[in-house]
VOGU-3710 file (C-alpha; in Angstrom, 3 decimals, decimal comma):
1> xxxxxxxxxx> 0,000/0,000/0,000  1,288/4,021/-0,319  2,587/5,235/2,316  0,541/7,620/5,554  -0,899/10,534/3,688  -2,726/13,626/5,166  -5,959/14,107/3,678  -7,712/17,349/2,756  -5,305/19,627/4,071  -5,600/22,508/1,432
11> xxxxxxxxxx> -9,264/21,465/-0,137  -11,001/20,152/3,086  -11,989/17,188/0,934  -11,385/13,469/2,822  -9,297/12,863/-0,644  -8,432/9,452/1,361  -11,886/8,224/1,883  -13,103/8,860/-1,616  -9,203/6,845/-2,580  -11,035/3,752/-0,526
21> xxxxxxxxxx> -14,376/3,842/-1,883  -12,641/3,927/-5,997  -10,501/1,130/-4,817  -12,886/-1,052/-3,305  -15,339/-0,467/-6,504  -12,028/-1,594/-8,397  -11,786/-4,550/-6,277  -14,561/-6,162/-4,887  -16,342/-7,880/-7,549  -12,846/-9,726/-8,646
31> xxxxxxxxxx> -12,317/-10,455/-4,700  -16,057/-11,704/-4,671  -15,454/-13,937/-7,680  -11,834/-15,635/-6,090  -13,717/-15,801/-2,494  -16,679/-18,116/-4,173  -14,322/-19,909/-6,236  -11,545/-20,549/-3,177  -14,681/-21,638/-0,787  -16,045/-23,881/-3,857
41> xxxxxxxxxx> -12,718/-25,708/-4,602  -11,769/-25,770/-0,866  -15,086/-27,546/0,244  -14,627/-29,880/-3,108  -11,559/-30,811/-1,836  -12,615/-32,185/1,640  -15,852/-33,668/0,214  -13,395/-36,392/-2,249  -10,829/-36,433/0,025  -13,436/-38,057/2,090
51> xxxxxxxxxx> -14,911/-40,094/-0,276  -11,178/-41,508/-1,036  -10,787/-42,460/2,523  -14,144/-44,173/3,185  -13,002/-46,046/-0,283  -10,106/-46,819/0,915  -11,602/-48,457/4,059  -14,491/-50,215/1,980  -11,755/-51,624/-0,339  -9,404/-52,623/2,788
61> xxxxxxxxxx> -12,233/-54,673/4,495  -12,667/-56,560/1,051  -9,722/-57,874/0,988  -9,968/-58,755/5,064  -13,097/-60,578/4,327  -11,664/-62,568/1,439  -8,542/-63,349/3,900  -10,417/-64,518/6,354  -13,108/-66,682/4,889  -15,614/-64,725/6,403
71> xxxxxxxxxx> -18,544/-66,788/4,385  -17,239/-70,544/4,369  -19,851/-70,573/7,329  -18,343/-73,776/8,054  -16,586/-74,965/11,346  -14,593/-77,885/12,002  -13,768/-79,652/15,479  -12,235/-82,617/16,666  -13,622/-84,622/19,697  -10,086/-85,050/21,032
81> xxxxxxxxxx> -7,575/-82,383/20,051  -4,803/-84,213/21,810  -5,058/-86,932/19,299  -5,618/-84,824/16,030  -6,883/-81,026/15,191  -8,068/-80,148/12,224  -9,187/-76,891/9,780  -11,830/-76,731/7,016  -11,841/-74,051/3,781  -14,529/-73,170/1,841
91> xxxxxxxxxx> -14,610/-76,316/-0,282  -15,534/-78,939/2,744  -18,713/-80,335/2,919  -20,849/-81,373/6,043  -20,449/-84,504/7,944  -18,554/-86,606/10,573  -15,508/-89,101/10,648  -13,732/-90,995/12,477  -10,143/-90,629/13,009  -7,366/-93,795/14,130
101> xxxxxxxxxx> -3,961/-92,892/14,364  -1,877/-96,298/14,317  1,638/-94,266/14,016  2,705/-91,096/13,714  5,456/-90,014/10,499  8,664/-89,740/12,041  12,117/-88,163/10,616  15,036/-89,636/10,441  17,785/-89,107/13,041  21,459/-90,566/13,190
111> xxxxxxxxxx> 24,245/-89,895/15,519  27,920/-89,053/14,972  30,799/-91,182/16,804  31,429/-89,686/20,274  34,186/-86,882/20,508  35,872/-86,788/24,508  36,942/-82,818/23,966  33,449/-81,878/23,594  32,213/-79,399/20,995  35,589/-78,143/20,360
121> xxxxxxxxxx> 36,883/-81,393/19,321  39,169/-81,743/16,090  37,071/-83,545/13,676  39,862/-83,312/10,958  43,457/-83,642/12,027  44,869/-84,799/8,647  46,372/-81,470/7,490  44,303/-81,147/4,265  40,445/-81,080/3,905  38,431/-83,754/3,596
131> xxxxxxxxxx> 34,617/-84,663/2,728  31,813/-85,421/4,414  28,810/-86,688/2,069  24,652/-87,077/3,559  22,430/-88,628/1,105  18,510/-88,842/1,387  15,945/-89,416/-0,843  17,764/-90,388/-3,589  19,913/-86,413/-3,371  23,675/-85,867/-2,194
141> xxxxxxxxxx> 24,911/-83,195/-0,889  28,690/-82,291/0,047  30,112/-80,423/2,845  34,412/-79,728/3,081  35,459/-80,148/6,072  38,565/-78,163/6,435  41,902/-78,976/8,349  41,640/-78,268/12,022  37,822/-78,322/11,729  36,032/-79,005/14,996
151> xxxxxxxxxx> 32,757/-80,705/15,716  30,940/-76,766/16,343  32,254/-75,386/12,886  30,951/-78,792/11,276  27,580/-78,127/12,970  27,330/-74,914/11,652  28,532/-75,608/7,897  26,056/-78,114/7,990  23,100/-75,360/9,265  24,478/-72,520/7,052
161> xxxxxxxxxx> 24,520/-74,779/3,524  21,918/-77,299/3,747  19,315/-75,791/6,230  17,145/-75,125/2,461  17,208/-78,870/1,976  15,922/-80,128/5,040  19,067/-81,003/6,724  19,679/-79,628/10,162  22,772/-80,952/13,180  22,877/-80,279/16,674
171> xxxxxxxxxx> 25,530/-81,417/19,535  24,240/-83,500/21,929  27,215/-83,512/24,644  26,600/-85,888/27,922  29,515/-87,508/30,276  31,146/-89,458/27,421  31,525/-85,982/25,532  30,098/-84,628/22,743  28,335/-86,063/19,101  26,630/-84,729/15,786
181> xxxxxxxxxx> 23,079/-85,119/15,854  21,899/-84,801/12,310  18,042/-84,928/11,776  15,549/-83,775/8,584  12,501/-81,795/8,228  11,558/-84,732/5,428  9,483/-87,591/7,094  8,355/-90,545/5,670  9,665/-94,313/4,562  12,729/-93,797/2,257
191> xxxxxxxxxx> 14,113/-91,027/3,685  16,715/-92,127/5,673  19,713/-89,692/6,507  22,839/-91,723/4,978  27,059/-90,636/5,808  29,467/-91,356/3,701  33,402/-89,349/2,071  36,378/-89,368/3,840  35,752/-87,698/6,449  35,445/-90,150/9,012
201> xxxxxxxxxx> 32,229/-88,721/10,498  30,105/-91,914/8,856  32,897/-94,086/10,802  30,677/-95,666/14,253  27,357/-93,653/12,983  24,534/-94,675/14,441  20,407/-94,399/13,737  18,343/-92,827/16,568  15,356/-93,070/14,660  14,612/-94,419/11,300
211> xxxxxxxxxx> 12,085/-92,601/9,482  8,164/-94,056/9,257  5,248/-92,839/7,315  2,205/-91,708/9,321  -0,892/-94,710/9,600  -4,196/-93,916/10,103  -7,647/-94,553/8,970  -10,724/-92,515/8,210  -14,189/-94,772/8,710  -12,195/-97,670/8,583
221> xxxxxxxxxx> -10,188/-97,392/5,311  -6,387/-97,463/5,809  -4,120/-94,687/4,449  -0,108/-93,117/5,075  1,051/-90,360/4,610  4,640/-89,280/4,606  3,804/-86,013/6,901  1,484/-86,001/10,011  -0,475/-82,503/8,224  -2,953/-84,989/6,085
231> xxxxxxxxxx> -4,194/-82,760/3,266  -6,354/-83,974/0,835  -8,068/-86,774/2,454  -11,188/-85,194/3,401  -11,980/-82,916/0,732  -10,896/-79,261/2,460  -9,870/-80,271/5,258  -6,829/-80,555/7,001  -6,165/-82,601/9,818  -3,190/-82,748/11,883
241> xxxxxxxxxx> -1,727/-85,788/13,573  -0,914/-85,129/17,280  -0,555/-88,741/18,773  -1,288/-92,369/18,456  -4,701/-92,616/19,229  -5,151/-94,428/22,677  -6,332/-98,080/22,946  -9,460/-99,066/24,587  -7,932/-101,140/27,250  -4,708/-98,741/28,800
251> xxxxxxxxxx> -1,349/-100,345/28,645  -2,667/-103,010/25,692  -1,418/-102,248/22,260  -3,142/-105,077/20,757  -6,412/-103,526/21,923  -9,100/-101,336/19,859  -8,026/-98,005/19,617  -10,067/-95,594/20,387  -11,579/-93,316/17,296  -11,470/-88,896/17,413
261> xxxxxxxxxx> -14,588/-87,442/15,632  -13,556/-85,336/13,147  -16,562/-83,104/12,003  -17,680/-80,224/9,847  -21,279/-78,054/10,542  -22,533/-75,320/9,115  -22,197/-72,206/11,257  -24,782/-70,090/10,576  -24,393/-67,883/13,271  -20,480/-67,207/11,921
271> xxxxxxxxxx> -22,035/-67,574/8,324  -24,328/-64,259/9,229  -21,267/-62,192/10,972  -19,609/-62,510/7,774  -22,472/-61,067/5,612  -23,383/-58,668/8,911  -19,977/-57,265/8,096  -20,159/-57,084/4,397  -23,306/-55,047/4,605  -21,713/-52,269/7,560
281> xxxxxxxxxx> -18,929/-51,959/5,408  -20,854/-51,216/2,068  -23,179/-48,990/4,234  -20,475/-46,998/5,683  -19,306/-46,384/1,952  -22,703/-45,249/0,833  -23,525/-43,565/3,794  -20,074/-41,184/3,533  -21,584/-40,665/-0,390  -24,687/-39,862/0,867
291> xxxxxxxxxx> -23,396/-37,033/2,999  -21,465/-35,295/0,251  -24,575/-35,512/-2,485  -27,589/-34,832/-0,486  -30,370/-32,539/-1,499  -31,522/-31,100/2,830  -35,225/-29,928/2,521  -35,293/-26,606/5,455  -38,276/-25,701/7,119  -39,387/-23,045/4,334
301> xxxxxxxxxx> -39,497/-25,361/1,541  -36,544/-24,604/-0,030  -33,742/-26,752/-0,427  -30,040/-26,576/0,115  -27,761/-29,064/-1,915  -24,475/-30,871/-0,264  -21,090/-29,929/-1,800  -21,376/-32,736/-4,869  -24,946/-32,543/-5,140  -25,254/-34,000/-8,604
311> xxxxxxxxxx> -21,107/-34,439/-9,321  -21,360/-36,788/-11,958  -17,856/-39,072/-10,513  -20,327/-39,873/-7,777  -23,120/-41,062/-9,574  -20,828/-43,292/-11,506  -19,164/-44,611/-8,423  -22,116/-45,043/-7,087  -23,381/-46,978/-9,979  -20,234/-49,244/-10,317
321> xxxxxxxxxx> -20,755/-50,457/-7,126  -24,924/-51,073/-6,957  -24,533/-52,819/-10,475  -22,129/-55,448/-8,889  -24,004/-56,075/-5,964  -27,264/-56,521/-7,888  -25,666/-59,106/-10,716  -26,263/-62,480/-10,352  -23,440/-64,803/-8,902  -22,012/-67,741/-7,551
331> xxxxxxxxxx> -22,508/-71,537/-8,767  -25,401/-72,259/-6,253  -29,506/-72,480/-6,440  -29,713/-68,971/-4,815  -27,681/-66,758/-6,911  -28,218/-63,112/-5,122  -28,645/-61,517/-2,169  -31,720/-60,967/-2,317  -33,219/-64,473/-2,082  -31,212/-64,277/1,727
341> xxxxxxxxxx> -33,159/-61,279/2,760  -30,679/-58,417/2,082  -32,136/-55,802/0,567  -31,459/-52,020/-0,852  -33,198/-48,546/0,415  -34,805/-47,049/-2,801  -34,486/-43,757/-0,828  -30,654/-43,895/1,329  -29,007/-47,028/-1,235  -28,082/-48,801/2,334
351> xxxxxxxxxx> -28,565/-52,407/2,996  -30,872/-54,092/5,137  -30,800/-57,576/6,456  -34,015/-59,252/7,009  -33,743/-61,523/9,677  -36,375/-64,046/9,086  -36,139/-64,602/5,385  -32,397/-64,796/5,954  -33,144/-67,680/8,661  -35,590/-69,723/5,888
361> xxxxxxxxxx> -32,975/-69,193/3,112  -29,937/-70,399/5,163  -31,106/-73,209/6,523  -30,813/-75,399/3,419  -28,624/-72,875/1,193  -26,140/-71,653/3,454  -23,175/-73,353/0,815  -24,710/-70,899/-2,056  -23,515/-67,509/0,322  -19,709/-68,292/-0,059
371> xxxxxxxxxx> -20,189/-68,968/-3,647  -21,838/-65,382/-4,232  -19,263/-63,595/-2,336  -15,526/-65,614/-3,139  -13,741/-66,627/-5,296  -12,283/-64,521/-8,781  -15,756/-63,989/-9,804  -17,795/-63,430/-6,421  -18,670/-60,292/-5,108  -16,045/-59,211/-3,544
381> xxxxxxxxxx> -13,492/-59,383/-6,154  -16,079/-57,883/-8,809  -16,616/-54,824/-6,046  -12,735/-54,725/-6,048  -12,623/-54,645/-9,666  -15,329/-52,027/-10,048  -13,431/-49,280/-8,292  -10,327/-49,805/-8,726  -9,773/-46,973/-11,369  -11,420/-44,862/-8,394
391> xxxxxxxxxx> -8,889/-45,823/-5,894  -5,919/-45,473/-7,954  -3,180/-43,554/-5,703  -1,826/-41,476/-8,390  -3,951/-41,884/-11,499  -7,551/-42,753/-10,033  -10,538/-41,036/-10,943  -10,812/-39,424/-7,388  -6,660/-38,643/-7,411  -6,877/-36,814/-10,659
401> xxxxxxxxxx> -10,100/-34,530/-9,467  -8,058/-33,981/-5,778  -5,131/-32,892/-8,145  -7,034/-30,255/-9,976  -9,135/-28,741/-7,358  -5,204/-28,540/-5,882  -4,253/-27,038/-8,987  -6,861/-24,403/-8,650  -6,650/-23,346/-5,380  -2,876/-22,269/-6,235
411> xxxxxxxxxx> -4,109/-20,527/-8,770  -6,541/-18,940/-7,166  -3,521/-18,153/-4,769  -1,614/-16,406/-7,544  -4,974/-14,223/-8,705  -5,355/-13,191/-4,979  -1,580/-12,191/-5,242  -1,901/-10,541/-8,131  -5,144/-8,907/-7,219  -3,567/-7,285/-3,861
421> xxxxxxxxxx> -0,528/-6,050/-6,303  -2,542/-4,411/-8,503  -4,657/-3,031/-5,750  -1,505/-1,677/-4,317  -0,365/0,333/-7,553  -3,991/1,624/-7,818  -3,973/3,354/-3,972  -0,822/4,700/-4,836  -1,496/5,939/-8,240  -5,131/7,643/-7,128
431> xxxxxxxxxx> -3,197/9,059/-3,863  -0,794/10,482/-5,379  -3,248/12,366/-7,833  -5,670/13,705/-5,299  -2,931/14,471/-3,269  -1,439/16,982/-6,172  -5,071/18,066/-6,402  -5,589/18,835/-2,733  -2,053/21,005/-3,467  -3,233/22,636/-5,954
441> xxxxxxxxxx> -6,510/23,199/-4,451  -4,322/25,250/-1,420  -1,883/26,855/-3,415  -4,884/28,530/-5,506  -6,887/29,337/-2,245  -3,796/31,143/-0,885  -3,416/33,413/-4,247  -7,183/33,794/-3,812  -6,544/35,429/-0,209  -3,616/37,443/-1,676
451> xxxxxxxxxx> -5,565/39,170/-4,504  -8,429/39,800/-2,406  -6,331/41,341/0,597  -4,621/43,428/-2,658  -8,273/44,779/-3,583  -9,681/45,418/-0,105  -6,714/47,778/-0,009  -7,140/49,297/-3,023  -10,954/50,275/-2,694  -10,439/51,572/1,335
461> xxxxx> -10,183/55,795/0,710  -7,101/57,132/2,497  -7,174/59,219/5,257  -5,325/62,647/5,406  -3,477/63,562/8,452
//
């Protein structure tokens, strides 16, 4: 702005205040127009950016709920979890088995020699290196033992190289001193741990345990397996072998043995959390939409719209997301949500859930919920799918538009700037010109005075002494 002036010094006029008043007329209607377009871009802003994070959320709990199997609506259980536990997916069916555990898969375990000087013990005192070979399963693999070596740095070489193939040692050290325990994640018949090279490490090698397949039988019919995780014997489920099951009589092994229920329900009541939480989720999605597009009816009559009232990104998004929850899906005889009871508000677009149609539809269709919602083509994937080029960090739909309303509000930044500059030169420019006017104005008033002090003093008649 100009500098402190004194107005209306030699014309009376407030030269300042009239300054103001052109100003202002200069300036208001351009600070009206960047006012309504900062306040319209600003408020944008906020509306998407929440619309990106309720998005965001809705698209995060998708991905939970597909993680988590939130609509198998199946449970499993085992009557004796000491014996055997167990886990069913989505693709088990209902019913009950029972479960005998003859023998449990074992690994196979040998022992070294015995070494007196404990874990420091020279395993190699030849001078030059030498080889130690372990076969299993039909693979070899070969460790150099260096001179000096002692039974710790072989334990390690043997943990550092071959700990990706199975193959781990330990020292077991007792009063006679110290051996290599080598033992193998790989159970089963025909995987026996085997020494061999020059080494002199196979030399007095013992087995602690040779290795055995796991026995068991499911309603009677005999299987093995070369792990105790059985996978693929009760189609998906997996059951895990904890112990021999006990025999009838205790202390008896050629008694009965006694059989663990293995079973799989429906869970209806889990079944209806899961779908419970699909439908807050979508709601809280629609419900944050809902808040930014409004049309609020007031008292009078009138109406007042919300800050996207009719934005046309939300009616697509909107769209994308109603159109996948009202298509048909899944491989079962009820193909939509509907037919369980959940329905949409013609009015708010929010989900309802009603109760008793839900509890008729379920109890002989529960399988056809899990179906709908999983798998590449159930609803939560498509849902995924359908607003995905929303989401987008950098290059979604809702990015791009945060982007430009950013993009305008700087500009608008730079008008306001540029507005207050030119306002600035204005001031100065009028100031300066009234000021030389109000000089003007007092250097003419004072010749005024002058001329008509010169007159008065010509028309007085002089007096004679």
């Amino acid at each position: 702005m100009a500098g402190p002036t004194i107005s209306g010094i030699g014309s009376n006029i407030d030269t300042q205040k009239i300054v103001t008043a052109l100003v202002d007329a200069e300036k208001v209607p351009k600070q009206s127009q960047i006012n309504t377009a900062s306040a319209k871009a600003t408020t944008q802003l906020s509306s998407i950016g929440k619309i990106q994070a309720a998005l965001d959320a809705f698209r995060g709990a998708l991905d939970t709920m597909a993680k988590d199997s939130s609509f198998t609506g199946l449970t499993g259980s085992s009557s004796d979890e000491k014996v055997a536990t167990m886990k069913a997916s989505n693709t088990a069916s209902n019913g009950s088995f029972r479960l005998i555990i003859d023998q449990l898969a074992q690994a196979s375990k040998l022992s070294t020699t015995t070494f007196k000087n404990g874990t420091s013990s020279v395993v190699n005192a030849t001078g030059a290196a030498t080889k130690l070979t372990i076969a299993q399963s039909g693979k070899s693999y070969d460790l150099s033992i260096p001179a000096g070596a002692t039974l710790q740095q072989v334990r390690d070489s043997i943990n550092t190289q071959f700990s990706t193939a199975g193959l781990s040692a330990n020292i077991l050290t007792d009063s006679n001193g110290s051996r290599l325990i080598l033992t193998s994640t790989k159970m089963g018949t025909g995987s026996d741990i085997t020494l061999s090279g020059n080494s002199g490490l196979d030399v007095g090698a013992t087995v602690i345990d040779p290795p055995k397949d796991a026995k068991y039988s499911i309603d009677g019919i005999p299987a093995v397996s070369t792990s105790n995780t059985i996978t693929g014997a009760l189609s998906g489920v997996d059951i895990t072998l904890v112990t021999v099951s006990p025999t009838k009589i205790a202390n008896d092994p050629d008694s009965e043995r006694t059989a663990t229920l293995i079973t799989v329900s429906t869970n209806n009541t889990a079944l209806k959390s899961g779908v419970k939480g699909f439908l807050d989720t979508y709601n809280a999605l629609m419900t944050a939409i809902n808040a930014e597009t409004k049309v609020t009816k007031n008292a009078d009559g009138s109406t007042t719209p919300a800050t996207l009232t009719g934005d046309s990104t939300m009616r697509s998004l909107q769209s994308a997301i109603r159109n996948e929850f009202n298509m048909l899906s899944g491989t079962g005889q009820l193909k939509s949500l509907a037919q369980f009871g959940m329905t949409t508000s013609s009015t708010t677009g929010l989900l309802t859930l009603d109760d008793k149609k839900w509890d008729a539809a379920v109890k002989t269709n529960a399988a056809d919920i899990n179906s709908m919602f999983t798998g590449p083509t159930g609803m939560l994937a498509r849902m995924k799918s359908a607003t995905e080029d929303y989401a987008k960090a950098t290059t979604g739909v809702l990015a791009t538009r945060s982007s430009s309303l950013s993009d305008s509000l700087r500009d608008i930044g730079k008008q306001q700037a540029a507005l207050e500059e030119r306002m600035t030169l204005l001031t100065s420019s009028l100031s300066a010109k009234y000021n030389a006017m109000d000089t003007l104005v007092a250097q003419l008033r004072q010749q005024s005075t002058s001329v008509m002090t010169t007159l008065n003093a010509l028309n007085n008649p002089k007096t004679n002494n």
